[in-house]
LOZA-976226 format. One record per residue (C-alpha): residue in three letters; x, y, z. Coordinates in steps of 0.25 Angstrom, whole numbers, padded with zeros to 4 digits, always signed. Layout:
N
ALAXYZ ...
END
This chain:
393
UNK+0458+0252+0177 UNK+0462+0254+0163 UNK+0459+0247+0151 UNK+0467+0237+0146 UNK+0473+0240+0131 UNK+0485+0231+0131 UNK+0482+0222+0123 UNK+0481+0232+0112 UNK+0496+0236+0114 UNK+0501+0223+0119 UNK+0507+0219+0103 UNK+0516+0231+0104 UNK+0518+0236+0118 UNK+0531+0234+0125 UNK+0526+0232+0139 UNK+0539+0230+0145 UNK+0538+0245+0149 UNK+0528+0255+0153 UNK+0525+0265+0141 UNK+0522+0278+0148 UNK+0525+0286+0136 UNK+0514+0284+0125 UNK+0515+0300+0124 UNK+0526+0297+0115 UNK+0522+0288+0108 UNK+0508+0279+0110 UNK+0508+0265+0109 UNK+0498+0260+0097 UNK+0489+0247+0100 UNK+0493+0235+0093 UNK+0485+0236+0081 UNK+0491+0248+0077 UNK+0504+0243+0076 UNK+0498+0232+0069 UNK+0490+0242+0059 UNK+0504+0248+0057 UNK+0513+0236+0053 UNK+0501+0230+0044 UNK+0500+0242+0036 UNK+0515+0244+0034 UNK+0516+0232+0029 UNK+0502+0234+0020 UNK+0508+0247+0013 UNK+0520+0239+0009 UNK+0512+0230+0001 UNK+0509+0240-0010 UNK+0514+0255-0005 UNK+0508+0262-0017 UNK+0495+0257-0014 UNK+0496+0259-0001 UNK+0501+0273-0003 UNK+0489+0277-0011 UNK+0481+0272-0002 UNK+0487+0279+0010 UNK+0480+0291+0007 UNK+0464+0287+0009 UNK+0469+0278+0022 UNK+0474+0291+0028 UNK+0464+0300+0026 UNK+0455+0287+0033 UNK+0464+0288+0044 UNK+0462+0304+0045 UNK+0446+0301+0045 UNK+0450+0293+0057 UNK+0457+0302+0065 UNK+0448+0312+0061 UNK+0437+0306+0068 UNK+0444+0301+0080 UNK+0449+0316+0083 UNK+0436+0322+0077 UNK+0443+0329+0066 UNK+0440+0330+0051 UNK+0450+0321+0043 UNK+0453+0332+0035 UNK+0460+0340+0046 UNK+0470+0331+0049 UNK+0483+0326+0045 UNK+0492+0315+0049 UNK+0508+0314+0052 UNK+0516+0305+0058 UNK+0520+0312+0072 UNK+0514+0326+0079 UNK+0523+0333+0075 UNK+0524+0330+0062 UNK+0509+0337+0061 UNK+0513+0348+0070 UNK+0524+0352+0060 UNK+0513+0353+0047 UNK+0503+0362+0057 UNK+0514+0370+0063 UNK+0522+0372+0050 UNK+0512+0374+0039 UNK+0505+0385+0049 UNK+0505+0398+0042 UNK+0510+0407+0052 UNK+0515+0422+0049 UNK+0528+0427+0051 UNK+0533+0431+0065 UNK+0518+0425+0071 UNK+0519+0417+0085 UNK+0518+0401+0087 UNK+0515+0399+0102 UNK+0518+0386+0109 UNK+0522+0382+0122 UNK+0533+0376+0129 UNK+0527+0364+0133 UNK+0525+0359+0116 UNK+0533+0345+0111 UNK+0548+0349+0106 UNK+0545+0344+0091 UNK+0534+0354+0091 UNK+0541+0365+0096 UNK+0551+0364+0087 UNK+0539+0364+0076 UNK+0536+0377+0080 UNK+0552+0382+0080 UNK+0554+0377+0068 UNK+0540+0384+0062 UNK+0544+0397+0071 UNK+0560+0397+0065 UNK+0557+0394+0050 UNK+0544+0404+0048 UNK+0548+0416+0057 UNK+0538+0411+0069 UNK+0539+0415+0083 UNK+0538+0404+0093 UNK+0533+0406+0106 UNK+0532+0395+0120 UNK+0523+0398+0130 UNK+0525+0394+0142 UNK+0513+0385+0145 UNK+0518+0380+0158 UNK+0506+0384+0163 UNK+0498+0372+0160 UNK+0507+0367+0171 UNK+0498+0374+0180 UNK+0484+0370+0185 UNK+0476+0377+0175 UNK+0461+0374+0167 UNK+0461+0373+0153 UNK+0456+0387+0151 UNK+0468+0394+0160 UNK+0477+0384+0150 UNK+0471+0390+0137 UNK+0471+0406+0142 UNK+0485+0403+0145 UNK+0487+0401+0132 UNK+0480+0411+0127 UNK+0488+0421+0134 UNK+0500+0417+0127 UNK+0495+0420+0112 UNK+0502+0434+0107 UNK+0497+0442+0094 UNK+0509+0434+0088 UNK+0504+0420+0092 UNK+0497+0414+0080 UNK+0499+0396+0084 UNK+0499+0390+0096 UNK+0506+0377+0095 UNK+0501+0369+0107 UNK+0503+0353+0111 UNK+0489+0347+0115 UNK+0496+0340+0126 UNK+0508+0344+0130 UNK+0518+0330+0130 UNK+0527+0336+0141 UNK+0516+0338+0152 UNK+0503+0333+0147 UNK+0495+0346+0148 UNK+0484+0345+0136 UNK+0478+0360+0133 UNK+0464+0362+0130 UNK+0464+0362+0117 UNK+0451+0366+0115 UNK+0451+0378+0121 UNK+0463+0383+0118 UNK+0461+0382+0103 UNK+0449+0391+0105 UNK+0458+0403+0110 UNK+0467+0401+0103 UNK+0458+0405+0090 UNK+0452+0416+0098 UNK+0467+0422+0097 UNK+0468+0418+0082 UNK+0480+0408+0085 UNK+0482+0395+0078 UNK+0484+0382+0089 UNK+0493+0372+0084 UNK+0493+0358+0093 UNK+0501+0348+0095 UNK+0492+0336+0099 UNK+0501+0326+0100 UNK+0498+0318+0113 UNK+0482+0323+0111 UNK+0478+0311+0102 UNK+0473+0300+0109 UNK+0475+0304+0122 UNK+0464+0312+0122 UNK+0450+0316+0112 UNK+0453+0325+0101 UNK+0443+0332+0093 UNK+0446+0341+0081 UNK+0432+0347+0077 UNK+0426+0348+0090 UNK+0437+0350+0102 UNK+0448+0355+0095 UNK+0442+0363+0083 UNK+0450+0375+0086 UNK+0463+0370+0086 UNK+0469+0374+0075 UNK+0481+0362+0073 UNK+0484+0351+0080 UNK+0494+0338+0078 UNK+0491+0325+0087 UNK+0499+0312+0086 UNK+0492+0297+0084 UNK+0504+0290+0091 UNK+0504+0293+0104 UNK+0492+0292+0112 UNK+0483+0290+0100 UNK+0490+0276+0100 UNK+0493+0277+0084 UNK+0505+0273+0076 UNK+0517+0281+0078 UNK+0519+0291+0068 UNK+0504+0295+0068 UNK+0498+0309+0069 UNK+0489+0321+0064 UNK+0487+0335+0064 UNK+0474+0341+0062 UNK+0471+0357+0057 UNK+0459+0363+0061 UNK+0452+0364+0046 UNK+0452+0381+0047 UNK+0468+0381+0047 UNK+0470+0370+0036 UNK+0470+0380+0024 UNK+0483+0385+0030 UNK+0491+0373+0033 UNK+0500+0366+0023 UNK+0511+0355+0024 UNK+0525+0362+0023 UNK+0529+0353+0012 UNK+0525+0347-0001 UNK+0517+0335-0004 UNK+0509+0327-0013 UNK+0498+0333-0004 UNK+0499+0348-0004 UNK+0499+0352-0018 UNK+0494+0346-0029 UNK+0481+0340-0031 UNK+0479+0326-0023 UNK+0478+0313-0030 UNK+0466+0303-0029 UNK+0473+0294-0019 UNK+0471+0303-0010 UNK+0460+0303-0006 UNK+0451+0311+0004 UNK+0462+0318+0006 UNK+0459+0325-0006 UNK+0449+0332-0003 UNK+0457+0338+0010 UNK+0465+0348+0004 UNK+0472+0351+0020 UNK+0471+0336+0022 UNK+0478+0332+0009 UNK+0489+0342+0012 UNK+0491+0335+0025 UNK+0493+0323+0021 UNK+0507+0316+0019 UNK+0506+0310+0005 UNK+0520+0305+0006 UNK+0525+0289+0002 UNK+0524+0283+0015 UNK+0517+0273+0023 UNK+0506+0277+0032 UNK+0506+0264+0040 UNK+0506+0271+0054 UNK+0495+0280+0049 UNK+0486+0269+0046 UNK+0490+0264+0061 UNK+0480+0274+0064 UNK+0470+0265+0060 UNK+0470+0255+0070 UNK+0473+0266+0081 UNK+0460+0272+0078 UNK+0453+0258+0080 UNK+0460+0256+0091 UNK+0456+0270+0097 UNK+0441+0266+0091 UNK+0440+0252+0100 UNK+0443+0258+0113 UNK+0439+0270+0113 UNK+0444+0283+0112 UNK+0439+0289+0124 UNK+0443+0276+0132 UNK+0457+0277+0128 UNK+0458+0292+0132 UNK+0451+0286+0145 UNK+0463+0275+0147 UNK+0474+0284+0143 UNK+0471+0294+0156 UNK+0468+0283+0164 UNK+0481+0279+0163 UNK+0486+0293+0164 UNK+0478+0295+0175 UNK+0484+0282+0182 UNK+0498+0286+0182 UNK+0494+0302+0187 UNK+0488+0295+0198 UNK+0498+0286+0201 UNK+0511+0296+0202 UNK+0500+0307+0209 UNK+0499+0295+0221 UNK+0516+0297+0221 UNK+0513+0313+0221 UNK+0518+0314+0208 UNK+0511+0327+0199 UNK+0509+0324+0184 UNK+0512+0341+0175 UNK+0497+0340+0175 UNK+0488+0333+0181 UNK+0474+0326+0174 UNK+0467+0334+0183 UNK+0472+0347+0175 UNK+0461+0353+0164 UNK+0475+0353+0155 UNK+0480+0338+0157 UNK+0481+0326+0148 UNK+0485+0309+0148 UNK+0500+0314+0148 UNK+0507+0313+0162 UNK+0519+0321+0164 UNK+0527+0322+0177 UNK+0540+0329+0180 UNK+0552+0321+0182 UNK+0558+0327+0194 UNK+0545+0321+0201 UNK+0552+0308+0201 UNK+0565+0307+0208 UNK+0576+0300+0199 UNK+0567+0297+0189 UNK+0574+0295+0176 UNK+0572+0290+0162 UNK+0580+0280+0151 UNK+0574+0288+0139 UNK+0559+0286+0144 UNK+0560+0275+0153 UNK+0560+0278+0168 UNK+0573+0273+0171 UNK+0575+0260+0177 UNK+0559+0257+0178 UNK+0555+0243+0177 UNK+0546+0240+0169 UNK+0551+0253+0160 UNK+0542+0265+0162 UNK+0542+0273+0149 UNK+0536+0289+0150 UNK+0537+0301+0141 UNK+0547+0312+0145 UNK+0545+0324+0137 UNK+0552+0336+0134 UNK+0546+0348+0141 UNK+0552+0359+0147 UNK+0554+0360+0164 UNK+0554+0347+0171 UNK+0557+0334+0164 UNK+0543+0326+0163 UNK+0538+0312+0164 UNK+0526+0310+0154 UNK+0518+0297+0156 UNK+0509+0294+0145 UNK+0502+0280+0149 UNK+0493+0274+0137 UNK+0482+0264+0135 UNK+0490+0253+0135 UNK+0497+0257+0148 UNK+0491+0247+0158 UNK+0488+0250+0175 UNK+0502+0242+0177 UNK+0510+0248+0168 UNK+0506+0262+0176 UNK+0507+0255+0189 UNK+0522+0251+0185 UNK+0525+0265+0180 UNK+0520+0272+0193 UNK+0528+0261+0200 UNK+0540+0267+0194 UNK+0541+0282+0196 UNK+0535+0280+0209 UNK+0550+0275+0211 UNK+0551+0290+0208 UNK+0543+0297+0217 
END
């Protein structure tokens, strides 16, 4: 029923437990791993050359991402973490005195306290709406007029997550983006389970968004400590770092390269010492995504998703959303009171056997269950997790 990838994961993959949680953090195939250690132990050889030539490799890799998410290399920049992005969008935005940021009450806790921070130190006003209805059997179109209806005259950003990582609820995107320009508000998004789960695409799907943040490490299967953010090229004139750099003021050396010739680009980049080893991890993740397939991945990842819906709707057990919904993602969330006496050691269901380990975000109501089953998630492994919290039902 679904293709076999272990044998990419099999040189790193503890298999005496069931990883349910790759919404955390992804596991990366072997060769990435591989990739990693090699070129650690490379930069070591001769760091000041391999500082120097750090800077032509990365703008390689932007060229890379750029063509996997249909972007423009120029529009992007990496970090190491979503919220490291988020927090050069959200703080260098220019906003005036007293203006409105707009979020909701479902967004990650790291972000939210982006936002306070902003709100607090530059006289902001910081508004959560309640968005619990996307709870609700809605269309996409109901979704983005709910929304709408929520922008005041005060309201200048909307900071959004693409998929929510308490409930699994993915807005469209698109369409929101498009009112929100008719109402002259900037949209801010925090993408960070969006890559690899799903197809992005910067010039064509998501032209109208304004910002948006995404990580590499989760289901796009890169390294840890791999992300980007990407600015729509209308908006970069008027976004800077909130610090100082070799970058952001004086007049680039040779050694940088491209990037020289990309003033928002340059800018963005961080030119400090350091080793970019989990960077050029990326490579081999690219590769990876190249063999099998991008679309066959996105395929694999719902099945398996899919799979375990089906499996918990035979032991009438609801999922937040359904895959049936207009507004649903790969994420699987269910309510823990659904399960009688079920209980956790950190994140694994306690005495399963084998260990059954899920996601339990922090969201507000009901404490929730987030299954996150990836590529190198086998039928069996499933099968044993539906085993076990049917003990539950």
């Amino acid at each position: 029923m679904f293709q076999d990838f272990s044998t990419d994961f099999k040189k790193y993959k503890d298999t005496s437990f069931v990883n349910l949680n790759n919404g955390t953090l992804g596991l990366c195939p072997s060769a990435v791993i591989d990739q990693q250690k090699r070129e650690l132990e490379l930069f070591e050889l001769n760091t000041s050359y391999s500082l120097g030539a750090s800077w032509s490799r990365l703008w390689s890799l932007q060229q890379q991402l750029a063509a996997f998410f249909n972007a423009d290399p120029q529009d992007l920049f990496l970090r190491p973490n979503v919220t490291l992005a988020l927090n050069e969008i959200v703080m260098g935005l220019p906003l005036p005195k007293g203006s409105e940021i707009l979020t909701t009450n479902f967004e990650y806790g790291a972000v939210v306290n982006i936002l306070k921070f902003k709100a607090r130190n530059e006289q902001l006003n910081l508004r959560f709406m309640n968005a619990d209805f996307l709870y609700s059997d809605i269309s996409a179109d109901e979704a983005v007029a709910n929304f709408a209806k929520e922008i005041s005259e005060q309201t200048r950003v909307l900071v959004v997550s693409h998929v929510f990582t308490g409930n699994g609820i993915q807005l469209p995107l698109a369409k929101l983006a498009k009112e929100l320009r008719k109402k002259n508000v900037w949209l801010v998004v925090d993408g960070a389970h969006a890559p690899g789960l799903f197809n992005l695409d910067f010039n064509k799907d998501l032209q109208d968004v304004d910002f948006y943040a995404g990580n590499l490490h989760k289901w796009f299967m890169g390294p840890k400590g791999t992300a980007f953010g990407w600015v729509n090229p209308a908006l970069q004139s008027q976004l800077f770092p909130r610090y100082g750099s070799w970058t952001t003021e004086a007049e680039l050396a040779p050694v940088m390269g491209e990037f020289r010739n990309h003033p928002f680009a340059a800018r963005m980049l961080w030119s400090h010492s350091q080793n970019f080893s989990s960077y050029y991890g990326l490579e081999s993740t690219l590769a990876f995504w190249s063999r099998s397939g991008k679309n066959q991945i996105f395929a694999e990842i719902q099945k398996r998703r899919n799979y375990l819906e089906d499996g918990l709707n035979r032991l009438q057990i609801k999922p937040l959303k359904s895959r049936h919904s207009e507004i649903a993602s790969s994420l699987l969330c269910y309510k823990i009171e659904d399960f009688k006496g079920l209980h956790f050691d950190d994140l694994i269901v306690r005495d399963s056997n084998p260990r059954i380990q899920v996601g339990l975000p922090r969201v507000p109501g009901s404490p929730v269950m987030r299954l996150t089953p990836h590529i190198h998630n086998s039928q069996a492994e499933l099968d044993t997790a539906l085993l076990t919290l049917a003990k539950f039902v």
